[in-house]
N, CA and C atoms as an extended XYZ file, in Angstrom:
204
Properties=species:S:1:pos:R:3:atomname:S:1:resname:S:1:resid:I:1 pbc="F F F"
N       101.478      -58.434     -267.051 N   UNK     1
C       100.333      -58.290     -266.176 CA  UNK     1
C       100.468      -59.330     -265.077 C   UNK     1
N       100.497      -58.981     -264.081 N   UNK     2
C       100.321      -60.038     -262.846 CA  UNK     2
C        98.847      -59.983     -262.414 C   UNK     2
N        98.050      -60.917     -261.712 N   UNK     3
C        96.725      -60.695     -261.719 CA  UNK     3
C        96.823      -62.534     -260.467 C   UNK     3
N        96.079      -61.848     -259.353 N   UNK     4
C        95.523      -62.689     -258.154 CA  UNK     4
C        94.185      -62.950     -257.887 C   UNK     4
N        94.382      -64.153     -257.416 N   UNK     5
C        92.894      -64.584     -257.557 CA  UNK     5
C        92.817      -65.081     -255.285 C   UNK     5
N        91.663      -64.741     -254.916 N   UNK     6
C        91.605      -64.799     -254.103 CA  UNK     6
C        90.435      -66.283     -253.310 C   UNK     6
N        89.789      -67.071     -254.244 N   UNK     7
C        89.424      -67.746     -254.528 CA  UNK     7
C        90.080      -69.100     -255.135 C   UNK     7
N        91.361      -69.423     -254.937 N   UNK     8
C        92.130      -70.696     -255.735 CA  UNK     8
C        91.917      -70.707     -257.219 C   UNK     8
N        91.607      -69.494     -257.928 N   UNK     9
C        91.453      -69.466     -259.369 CA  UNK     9
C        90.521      -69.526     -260.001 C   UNK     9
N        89.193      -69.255     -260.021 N   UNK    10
C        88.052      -69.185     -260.229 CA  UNK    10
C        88.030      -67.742     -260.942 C   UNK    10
N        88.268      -66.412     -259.968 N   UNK    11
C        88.137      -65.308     -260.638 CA  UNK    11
C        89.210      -64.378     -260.509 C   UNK    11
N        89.919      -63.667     -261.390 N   UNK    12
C        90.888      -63.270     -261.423 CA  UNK    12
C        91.140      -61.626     -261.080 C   UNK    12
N        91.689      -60.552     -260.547 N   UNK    13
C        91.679      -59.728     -259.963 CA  UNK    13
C        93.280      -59.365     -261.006 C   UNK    13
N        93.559      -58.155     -261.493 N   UNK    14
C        94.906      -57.583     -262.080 CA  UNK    14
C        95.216      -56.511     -260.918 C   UNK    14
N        96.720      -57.360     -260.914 N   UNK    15
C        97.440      -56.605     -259.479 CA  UNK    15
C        98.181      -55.410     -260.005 C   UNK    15
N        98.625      -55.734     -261.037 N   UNK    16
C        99.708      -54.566     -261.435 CA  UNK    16
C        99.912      -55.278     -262.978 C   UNK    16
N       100.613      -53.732     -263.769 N   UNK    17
C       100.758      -54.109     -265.246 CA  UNK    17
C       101.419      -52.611     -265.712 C   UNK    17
N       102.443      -53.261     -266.352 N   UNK    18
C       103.765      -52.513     -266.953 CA  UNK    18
C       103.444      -52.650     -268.099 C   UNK    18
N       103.988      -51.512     -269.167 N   UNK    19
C       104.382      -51.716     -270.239 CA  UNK    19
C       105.728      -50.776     -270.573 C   UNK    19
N       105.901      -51.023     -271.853 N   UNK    20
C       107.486      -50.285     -271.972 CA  UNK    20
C       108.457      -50.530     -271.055 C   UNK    20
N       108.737      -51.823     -270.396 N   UNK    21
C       109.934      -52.358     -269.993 CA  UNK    21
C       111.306      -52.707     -270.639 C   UNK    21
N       112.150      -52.067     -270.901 N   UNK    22
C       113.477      -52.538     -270.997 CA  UNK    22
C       114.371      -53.343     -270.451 C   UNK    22
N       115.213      -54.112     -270.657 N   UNK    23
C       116.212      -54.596     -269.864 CA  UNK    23
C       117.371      -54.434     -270.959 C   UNK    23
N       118.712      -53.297     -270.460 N   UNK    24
C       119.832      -52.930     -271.091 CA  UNK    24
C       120.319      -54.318     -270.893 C   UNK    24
N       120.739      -55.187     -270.395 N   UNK    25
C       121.479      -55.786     -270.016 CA  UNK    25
C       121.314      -56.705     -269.467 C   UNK    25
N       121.780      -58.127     -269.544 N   UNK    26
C       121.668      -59.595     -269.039 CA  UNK    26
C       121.957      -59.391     -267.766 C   UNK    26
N       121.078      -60.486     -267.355 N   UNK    27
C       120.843      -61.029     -265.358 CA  UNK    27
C       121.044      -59.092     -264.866 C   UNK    27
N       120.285      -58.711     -265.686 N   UNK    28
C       119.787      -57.502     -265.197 CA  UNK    28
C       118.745      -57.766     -263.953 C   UNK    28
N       118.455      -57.198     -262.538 N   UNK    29
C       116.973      -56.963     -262.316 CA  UNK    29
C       116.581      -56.335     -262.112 C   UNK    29
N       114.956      -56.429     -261.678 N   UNK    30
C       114.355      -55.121     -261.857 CA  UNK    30
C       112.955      -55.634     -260.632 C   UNK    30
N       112.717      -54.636     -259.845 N   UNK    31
C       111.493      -54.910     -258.528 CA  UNK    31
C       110.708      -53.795     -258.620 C   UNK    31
N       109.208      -54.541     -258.862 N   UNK    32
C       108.263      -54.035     -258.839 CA  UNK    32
C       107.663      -54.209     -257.545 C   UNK    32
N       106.884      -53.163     -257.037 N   UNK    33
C       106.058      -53.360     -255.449 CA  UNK    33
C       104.635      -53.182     -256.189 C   UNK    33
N       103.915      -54.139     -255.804 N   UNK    34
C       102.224      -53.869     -255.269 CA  UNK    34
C       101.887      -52.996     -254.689 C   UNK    34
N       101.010      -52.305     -254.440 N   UNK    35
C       100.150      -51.831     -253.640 CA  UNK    35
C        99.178      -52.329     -253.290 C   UNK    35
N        98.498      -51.676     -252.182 N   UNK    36
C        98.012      -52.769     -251.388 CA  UNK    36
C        96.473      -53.489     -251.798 C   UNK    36
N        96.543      -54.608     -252.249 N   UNK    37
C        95.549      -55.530     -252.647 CA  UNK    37
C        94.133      -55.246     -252.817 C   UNK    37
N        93.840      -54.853     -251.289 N   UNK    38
C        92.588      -55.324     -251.072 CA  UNK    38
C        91.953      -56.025     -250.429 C   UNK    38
N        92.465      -57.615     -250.605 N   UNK    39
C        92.337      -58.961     -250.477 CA  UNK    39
C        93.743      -59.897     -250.286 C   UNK    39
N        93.360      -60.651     -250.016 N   UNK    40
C        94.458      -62.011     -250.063 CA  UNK    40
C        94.610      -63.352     -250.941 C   UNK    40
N        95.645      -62.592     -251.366 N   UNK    41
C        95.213      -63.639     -252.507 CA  UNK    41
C        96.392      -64.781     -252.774 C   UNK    41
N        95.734      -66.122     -253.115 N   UNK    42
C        96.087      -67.575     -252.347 CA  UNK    42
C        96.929      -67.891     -253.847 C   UNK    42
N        96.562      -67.332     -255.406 N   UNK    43
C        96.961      -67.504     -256.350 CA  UNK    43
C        97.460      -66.338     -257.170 C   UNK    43
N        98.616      -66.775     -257.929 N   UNK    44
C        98.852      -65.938     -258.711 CA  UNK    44
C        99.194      -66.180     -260.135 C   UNK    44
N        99.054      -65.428     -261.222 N   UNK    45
C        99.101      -65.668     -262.854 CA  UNK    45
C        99.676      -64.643     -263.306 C   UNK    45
N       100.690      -64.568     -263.982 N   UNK    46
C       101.585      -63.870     -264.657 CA  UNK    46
C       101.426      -63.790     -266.417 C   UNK    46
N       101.007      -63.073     -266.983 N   UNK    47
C       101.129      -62.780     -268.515 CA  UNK    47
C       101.825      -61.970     -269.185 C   UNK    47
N       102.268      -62.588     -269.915 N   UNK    48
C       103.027      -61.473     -270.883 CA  UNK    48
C       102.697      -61.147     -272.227 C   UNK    48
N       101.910      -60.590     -272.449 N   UNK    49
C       100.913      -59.770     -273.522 CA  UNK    49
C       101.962      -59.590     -274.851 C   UNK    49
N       102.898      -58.611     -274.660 N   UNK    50
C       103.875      -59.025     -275.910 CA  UNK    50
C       105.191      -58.693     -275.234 C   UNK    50
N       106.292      -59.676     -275.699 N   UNK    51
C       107.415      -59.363     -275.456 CA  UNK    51
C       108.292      -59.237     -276.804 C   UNK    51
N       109.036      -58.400     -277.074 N   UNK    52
C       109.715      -57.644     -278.291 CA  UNK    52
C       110.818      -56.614     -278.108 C   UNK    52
N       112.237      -57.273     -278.854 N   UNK    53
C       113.084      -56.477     -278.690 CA  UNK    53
C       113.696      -56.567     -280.280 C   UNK    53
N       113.241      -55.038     -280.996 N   UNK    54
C       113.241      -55.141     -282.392 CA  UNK    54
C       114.577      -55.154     -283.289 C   UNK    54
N       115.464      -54.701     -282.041 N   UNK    55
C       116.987      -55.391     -282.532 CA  UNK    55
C       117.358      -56.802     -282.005 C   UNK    55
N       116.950      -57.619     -281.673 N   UNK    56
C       117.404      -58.934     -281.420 CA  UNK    56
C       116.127      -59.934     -281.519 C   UNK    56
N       115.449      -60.185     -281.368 N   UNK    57
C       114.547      -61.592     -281.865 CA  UNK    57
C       113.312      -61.065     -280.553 C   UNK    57
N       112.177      -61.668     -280.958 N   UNK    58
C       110.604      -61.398     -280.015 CA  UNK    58
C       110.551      -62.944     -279.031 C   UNK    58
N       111.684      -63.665     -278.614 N   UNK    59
C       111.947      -64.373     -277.792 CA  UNK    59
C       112.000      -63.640     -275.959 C   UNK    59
N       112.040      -64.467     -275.057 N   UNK    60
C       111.631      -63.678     -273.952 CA  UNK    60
C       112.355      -65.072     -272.785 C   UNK    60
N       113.580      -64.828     -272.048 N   UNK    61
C       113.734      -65.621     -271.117 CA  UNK    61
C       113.847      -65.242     -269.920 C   UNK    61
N       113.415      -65.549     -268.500 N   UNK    62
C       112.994      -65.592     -267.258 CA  UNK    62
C       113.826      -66.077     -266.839 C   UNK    62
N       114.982      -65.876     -265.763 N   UNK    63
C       116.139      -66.605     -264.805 CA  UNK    63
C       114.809      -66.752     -264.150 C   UNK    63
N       114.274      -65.892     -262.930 N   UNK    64
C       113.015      -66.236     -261.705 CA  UNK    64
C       112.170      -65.377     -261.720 C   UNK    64
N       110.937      -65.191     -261.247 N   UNK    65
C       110.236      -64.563     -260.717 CA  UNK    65
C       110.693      -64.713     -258.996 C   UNK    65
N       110.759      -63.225     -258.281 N   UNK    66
C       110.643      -64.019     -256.453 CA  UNK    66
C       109.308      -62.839     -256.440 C   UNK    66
N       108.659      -63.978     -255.238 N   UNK    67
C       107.601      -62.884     -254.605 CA  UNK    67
C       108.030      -62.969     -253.096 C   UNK    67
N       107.831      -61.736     -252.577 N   UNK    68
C       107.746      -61.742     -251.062 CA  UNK    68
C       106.857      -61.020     -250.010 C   UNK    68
């Protein structure tokens, strides 16, 4: 779930939210687009609700996030 707050973090707004993501393969990537907001928003918070891959361990590593 990604979720912006337009206020410096006070109240939170959900921008977008996936589920059933895969990644076959290491330093794989993968780009998601927004649509359009609404608002402008000065903050952002990233969650990850569950991450699970039931042949290898419920561990979860991040090379980057980029936003642009």
């Amino acid at each position: 779930v990604v979720k912006g707050s337009d206020d410096g973090g006070s109240c939170w707004h959900d921008l977008d939210r996936q589920t059933s993501q895969k990644f076959e393969n290491r330093f794989q990537l993968k780009t998601y687009r927004l649509t359009s907001l609404g608002f402008s928003a000065n903050a952002f918070r990233f969650r990850f609700l569950t991450v699970r891959d039931v042949e290898s361990n419920s561990r979860v590593q991040l090379g980057s996030i980029d936003l642009y």
